[in-house]
C-alpha positions in Angstrom: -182.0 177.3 22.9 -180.9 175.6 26.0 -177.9 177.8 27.9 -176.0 174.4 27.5 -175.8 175.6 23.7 -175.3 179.0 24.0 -172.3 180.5 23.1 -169.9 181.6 25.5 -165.7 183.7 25.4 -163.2 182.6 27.5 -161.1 186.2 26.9 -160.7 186.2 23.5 -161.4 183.0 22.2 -165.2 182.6 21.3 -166.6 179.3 21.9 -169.7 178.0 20.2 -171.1 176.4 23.1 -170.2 175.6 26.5 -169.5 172.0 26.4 -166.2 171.2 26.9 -164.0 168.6 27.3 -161.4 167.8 30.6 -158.2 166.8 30.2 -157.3 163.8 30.5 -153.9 161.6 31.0 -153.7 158.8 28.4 -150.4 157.4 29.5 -149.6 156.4 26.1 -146.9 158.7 25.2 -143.4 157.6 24.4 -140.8 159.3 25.7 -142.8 162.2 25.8 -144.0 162.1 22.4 -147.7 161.5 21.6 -148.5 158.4 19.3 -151.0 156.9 17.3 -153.3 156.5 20.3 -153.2 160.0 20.7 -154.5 160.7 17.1 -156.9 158.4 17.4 -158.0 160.0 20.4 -157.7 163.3 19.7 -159.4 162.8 16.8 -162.8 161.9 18.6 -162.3 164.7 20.8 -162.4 166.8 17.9 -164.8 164.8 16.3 -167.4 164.7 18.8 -169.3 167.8 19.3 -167.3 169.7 22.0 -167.1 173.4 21.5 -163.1 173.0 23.1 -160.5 170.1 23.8 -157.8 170.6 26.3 -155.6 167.8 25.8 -154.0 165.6 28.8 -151.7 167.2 31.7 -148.4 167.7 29.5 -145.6 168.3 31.7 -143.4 171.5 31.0 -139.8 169.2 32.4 -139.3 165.4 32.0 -138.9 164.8 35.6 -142.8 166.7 36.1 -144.6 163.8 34.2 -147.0 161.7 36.5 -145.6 158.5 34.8 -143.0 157.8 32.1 -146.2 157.6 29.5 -147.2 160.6 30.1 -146.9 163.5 27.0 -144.8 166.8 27.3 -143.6 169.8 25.8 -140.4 170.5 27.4 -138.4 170.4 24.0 -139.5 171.7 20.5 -139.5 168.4 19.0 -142.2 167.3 21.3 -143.8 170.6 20.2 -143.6 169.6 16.6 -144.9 166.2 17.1 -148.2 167.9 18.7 -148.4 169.9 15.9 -148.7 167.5 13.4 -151.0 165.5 14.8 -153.5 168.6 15.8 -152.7 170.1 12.6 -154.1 166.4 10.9 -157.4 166.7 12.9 -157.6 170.1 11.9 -158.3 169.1 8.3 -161.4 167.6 8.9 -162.7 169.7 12.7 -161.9 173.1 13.3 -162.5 172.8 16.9 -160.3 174.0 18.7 -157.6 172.8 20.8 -156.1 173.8 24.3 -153.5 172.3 26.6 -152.9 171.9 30.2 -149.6 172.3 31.1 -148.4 170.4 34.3 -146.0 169.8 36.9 -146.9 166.7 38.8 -143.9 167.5 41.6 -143.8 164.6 44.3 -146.7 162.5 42.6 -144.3 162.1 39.4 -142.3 158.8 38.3 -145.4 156.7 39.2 -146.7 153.5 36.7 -149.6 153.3 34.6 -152.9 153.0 36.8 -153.9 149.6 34.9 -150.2 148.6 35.7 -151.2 149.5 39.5 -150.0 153.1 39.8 -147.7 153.1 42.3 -144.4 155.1 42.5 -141.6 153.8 40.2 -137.9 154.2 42.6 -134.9 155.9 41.3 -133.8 152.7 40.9 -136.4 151.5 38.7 -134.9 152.0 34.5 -138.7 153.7 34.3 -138.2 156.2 37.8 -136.4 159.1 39.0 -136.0 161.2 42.0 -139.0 163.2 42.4 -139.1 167.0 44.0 -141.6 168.9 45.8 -142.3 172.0 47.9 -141.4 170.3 51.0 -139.6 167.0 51.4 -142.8 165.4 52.6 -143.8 161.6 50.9 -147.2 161.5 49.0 -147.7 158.1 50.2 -145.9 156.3 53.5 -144.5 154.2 50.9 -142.8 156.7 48.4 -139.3 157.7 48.4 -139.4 161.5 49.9 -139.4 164.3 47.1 -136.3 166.5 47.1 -137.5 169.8 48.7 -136.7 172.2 45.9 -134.3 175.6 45.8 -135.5 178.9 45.3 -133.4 178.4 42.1 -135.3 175.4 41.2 -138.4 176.8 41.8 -137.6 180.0 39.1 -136.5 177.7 36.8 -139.3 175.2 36.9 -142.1 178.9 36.6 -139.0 179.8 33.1 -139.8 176.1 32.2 -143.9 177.0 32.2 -143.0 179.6 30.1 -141.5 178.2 27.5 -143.6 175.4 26.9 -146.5 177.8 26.7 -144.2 179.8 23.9 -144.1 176.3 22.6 -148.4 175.6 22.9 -149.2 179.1 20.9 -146.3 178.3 17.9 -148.2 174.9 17.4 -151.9 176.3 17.3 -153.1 175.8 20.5 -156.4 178.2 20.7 -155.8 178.4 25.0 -153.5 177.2 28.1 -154.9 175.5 31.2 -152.4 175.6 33.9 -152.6 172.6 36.0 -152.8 173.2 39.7 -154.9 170.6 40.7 -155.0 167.1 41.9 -152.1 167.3 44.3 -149.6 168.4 41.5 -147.2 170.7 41.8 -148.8 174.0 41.9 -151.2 172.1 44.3 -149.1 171.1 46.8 -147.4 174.8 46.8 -150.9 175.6 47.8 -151.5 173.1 50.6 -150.1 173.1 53.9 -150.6 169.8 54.4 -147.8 169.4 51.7 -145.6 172.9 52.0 -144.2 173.2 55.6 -141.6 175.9 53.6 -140.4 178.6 55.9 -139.4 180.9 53.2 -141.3 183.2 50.9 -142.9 179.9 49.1 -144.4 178.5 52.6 -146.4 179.7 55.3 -149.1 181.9 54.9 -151.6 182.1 52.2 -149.9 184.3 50.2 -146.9 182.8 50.2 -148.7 179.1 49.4 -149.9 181.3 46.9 -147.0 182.8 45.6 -146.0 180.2 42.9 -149.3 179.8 41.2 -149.4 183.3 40.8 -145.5 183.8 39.7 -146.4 181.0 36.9 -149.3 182.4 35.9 -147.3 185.8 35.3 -144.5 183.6 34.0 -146.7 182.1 30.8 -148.8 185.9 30.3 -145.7 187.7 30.0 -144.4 185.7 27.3 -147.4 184.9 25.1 -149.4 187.2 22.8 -151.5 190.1 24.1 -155.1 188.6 25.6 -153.7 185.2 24.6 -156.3 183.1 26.7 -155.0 181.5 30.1 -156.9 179.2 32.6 -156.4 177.7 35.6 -157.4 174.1 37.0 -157.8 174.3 41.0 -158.9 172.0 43.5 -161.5 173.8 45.6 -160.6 171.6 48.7 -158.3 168.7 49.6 -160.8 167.2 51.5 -159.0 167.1 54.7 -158.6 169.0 58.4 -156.1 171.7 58.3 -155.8 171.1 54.2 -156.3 173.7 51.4 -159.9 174.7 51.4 -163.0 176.8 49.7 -161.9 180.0 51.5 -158.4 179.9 50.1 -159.5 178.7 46.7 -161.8 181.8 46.9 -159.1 184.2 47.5 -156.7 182.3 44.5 -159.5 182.5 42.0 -159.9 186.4 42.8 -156.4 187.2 42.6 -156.1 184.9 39.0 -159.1 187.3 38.2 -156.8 190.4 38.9 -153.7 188.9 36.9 -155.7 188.4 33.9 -157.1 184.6 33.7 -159.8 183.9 31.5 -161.4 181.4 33.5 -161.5 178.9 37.0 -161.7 175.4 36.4 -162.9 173.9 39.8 -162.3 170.4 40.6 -160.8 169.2 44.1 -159.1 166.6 45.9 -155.9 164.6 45.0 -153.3 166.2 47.6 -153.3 163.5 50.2 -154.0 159.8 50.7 -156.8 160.4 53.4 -159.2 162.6 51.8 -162.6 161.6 52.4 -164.9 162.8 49.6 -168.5 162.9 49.1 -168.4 161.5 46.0 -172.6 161.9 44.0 -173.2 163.4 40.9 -172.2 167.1 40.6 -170.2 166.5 44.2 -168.2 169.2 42.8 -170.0 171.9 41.9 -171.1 173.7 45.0 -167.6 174.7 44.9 -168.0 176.0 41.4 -171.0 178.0 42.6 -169.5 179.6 45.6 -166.0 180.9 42.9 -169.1 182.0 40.6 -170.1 184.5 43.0 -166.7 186.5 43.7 -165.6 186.0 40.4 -166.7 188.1 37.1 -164.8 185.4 34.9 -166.4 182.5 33.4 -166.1 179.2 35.9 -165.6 175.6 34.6 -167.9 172.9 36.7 -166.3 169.0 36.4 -167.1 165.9 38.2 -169.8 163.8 37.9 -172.3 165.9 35.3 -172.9 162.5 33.3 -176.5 163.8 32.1 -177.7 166.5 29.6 -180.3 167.9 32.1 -177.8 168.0 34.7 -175.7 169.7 33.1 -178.4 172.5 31.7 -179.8 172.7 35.5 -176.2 173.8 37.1 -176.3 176.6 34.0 -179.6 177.2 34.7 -179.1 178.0 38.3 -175.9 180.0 37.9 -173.9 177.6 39.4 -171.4 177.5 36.5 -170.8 179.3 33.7 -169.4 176.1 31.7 -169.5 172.7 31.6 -166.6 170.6 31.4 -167.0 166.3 30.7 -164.4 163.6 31.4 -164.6 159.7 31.8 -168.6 160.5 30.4 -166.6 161.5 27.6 -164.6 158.7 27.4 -167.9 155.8 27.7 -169.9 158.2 25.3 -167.6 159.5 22.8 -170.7 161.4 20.8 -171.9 162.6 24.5 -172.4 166.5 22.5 -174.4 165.6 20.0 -176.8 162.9 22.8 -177.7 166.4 24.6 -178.0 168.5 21.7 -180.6 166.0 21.1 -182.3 166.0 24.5 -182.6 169.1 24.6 -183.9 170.2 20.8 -180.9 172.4 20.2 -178.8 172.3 17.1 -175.0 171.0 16.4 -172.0 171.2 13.8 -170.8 167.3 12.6 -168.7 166.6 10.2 -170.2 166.1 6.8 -169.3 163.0 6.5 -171.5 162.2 9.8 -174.6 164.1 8.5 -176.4 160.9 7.4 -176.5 159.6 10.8 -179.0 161.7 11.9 -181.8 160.4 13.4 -185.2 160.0 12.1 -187.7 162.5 13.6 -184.7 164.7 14.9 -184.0 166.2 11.3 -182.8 169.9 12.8 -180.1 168.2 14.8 -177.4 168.7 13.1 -175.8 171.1 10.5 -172.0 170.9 9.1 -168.9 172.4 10.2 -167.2 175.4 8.3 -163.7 174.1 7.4 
C-alpha cells in the first residue's frame, strides 16, 4: 500500500486515508445560506473518494464574508440549513465532513471573482464597512477597514465560538480555523497589516495573541478531544511580512493548546507578494512545520499528480495531502490515484460497475 492510502487520525477522528479535500469558496450562497449548488457540490465532494471534506470558508459574523455569496454560520438557521444538506449526502457517503470557519476582516464586502472581485463600497446595496486589525487598505483602492476595539475583537473570538457550538450540533466530524490568505486571523499576524500598539500588535506574541485566544475560544466550548485545525500561511511573500520563522513558532504553540493539525498554505496578505508559483511551491514550508511539530501537517498547492503527492509522503515532507482546484477539474481525482498506484478504494455502490477493465481490485463499497 502506497502511504497516500494509509490511514491516518487527526486527534480523534480516524481518517481512512490521507487524501483530503481544501476548502473552497463557492460564492453561491444566499444570504448566507447554502443552495442547490452547494448540494450538488457537496455531494461530489462526498462522492469522490476523499477520506475528509472541509467545506468553503464560512464566516462566523455577516460583515466577515469575503463577498455577499459567501456561506456562514453566524445564526442557527444557517446552521440548520447546513445540516440538512450534509445530513442528505450522508445517506448515500459517510465521509465525513469539516468546516472552516472564517473571518475575512479588511478583504470582506468584495464581488464575485468572475464578476471581477473587487471591493464592493458601503455604498454599494451588496457592501458594507469592513474592519481590521489596523486601519490599513488591502488595496490602494479600498475604503480603509475600521481598526477594531478590544471589545470588538472579544466579541468577534465569542462569535468563533459559537459557530463552532453550531458546526458540532450539525454533524460536523472537525473545525478548520481559517487564518490564512490575508483574512482576519492573518492579518492579526502580519505586520505588514497590524501596526496595533496594544496587546493585539507589536511583537510576535502579541501578532499572535488572537489566533491563539480563538483557538482557546472554540476548544473551550466544544466536546472533550473534539478535533481542531488551523489553516496558516507560511509566508506572505514579502520584506518585513509574516514569515517561516513566525509560522514555526505559531504552529508549536497551536501544538501546545491542543490542535490536531497545521494546514500550510501561504500568501494572500498583500497586493505585492511575489511568489514562486511550480508544483508543490508550497510544501517546503510544510516540511520545515513537519519537523518541530509532532502533529500531523496538511501540504496544499499545486500537488496536481498521484506520484507527487505519494513522493512528499514519501519523503516526510507532509503528513497529509490536501487537493483544491485539481479537485474541482477532476472531480473522481481519489479514485485516478488509487488506480495509479494499485491501492484500493470505497465508491458508492451504485459506482461499482464503473470499474475499469484489468483494474478489478480497485474498488470496494462503502459501509453506510
Amino acid at each position: 500500500m502506497s502511504l497516500l492510502f494509509e490511514p491516518i487520525k487527526f486527534g480523534i477522528l480516524q481518517l481512512s486515508h490521507r487524501i483530503v479535500i481544501a476548502p473552497m469558496c463557492q460564492y453561491s450562497a444566499k444570504d448566507g445560506f447554502p443552495t442547490a449548488w452547494h448540494a450538488q457540490q457537496w455531494g461530489t465532494y462526498a462522492l469522490s473518494g476523499a477520506a475528509l471534506v472541509i467545506i468553503e470558508a464560512s464566516a462566523v459574523q455577516p460583515q466577515g464574508r469575503i463577498s455577499y455569496a459567501d456561506v456562514g454560520i453566524w445564526t442557527d438557521e444557517h446552521a440548520e440549513k447546513i445540516k440538512v444538506l450534509i445530513d442528505e449526502v450522508h445517506q448515500y457517503a459517510p465521509t465525513p465532513f469539516a468546516i472552516q470557519l472564517a473571518h475575512a476582516g479588511r478583504k470582506a464586502s468584495c464581488n464575485k471573482p468572475w464578476q471581477g472581485g473587487e471591493q464592493l463600497t458601503p455604498h454599494d446595496p451588496l457592501g458594507w464597512q469592513t474592519v481590521a486589525p489596523s486601519a490599513i487598505a488591502h488595496n490602494p483602492s479600498d475604503v480603509p477597514p475600521l481598526a477594531l476595539s478590544v471589545a470588538q475583537i472579544k466579541q468577534i473570538q465569542q462569535d468563533f465560538a459559537a459557530a463552532a457550538k453550531r458546526a458540532v450540533a450539525v454533524g460536523m466530524a472537525l473545525i478548520e480555523i481559517h487564518a490564512a490568505h490575508g483574512y482576519l486571523l492573518h492579518q492579526f499576524l502580519s505586520p505588514l497589516s497590524n501596526q496595533r500598539d496594544d496587546q493585539y500588535g507589536g511583537n510576535l506574541e502579541n501578532r499572535m495573541r488572537m489566533t491563539l485566544e480563538t483557538f482557546n475560544a472554540i476548544k473551550a466550548v466544544v466536546p472533550d478531544d473534539f478535533p481542531i485545525g488551523v489553516r496558516i500561511s507560511a509566508s506572505d511573500w514579502m520584506e518585513q511580512g509574516w514569515d517561516l520563522e513566525s509560522s514555526i513558532e505559531l504552529s508549536r504553540q497551536l501544538e501546545a493548546l491542543g490542535a490536531a493539525y497545521i494546514h500550510v498554505s501561504s500568501g494572500g496578505l498583500h497586493p505585492d507578494q511575489k511568489i514562486d508559483i511550480r508544483p508543490g511551491y508550497q510544501v517546503p514550508f510544510a516540511e520545515a512545520i513537519k519537523k518541530v511539530v509532532n502533529i500531523p501537517v496538511i501540504a496544499v498547492g499545486l500537488i496536481t499528480e498521484a506520484e507527487q503527492a505519494e513522493e512528499i509522503l514519501q519523503k516526510q515532507q507532509a503528513d497529509v495531502i490536501a487537493i483544491a482546484r485539481a479537485q474541482l477539474y477532476d472531480p473522481r481525482w481519489a479514485w485516478h490515484a488509487a488506480a495509479i498506484l494499485g491501492d484500493q478504494i470505497a465508491v458508492a455502490p451504485q459506482y461499482l460497475r464503473s470499474q475499469p477493465h484489468g483494474l478489478k481490485d480497485l474498488f470496494h463499497s462503502f459501509e453506510l
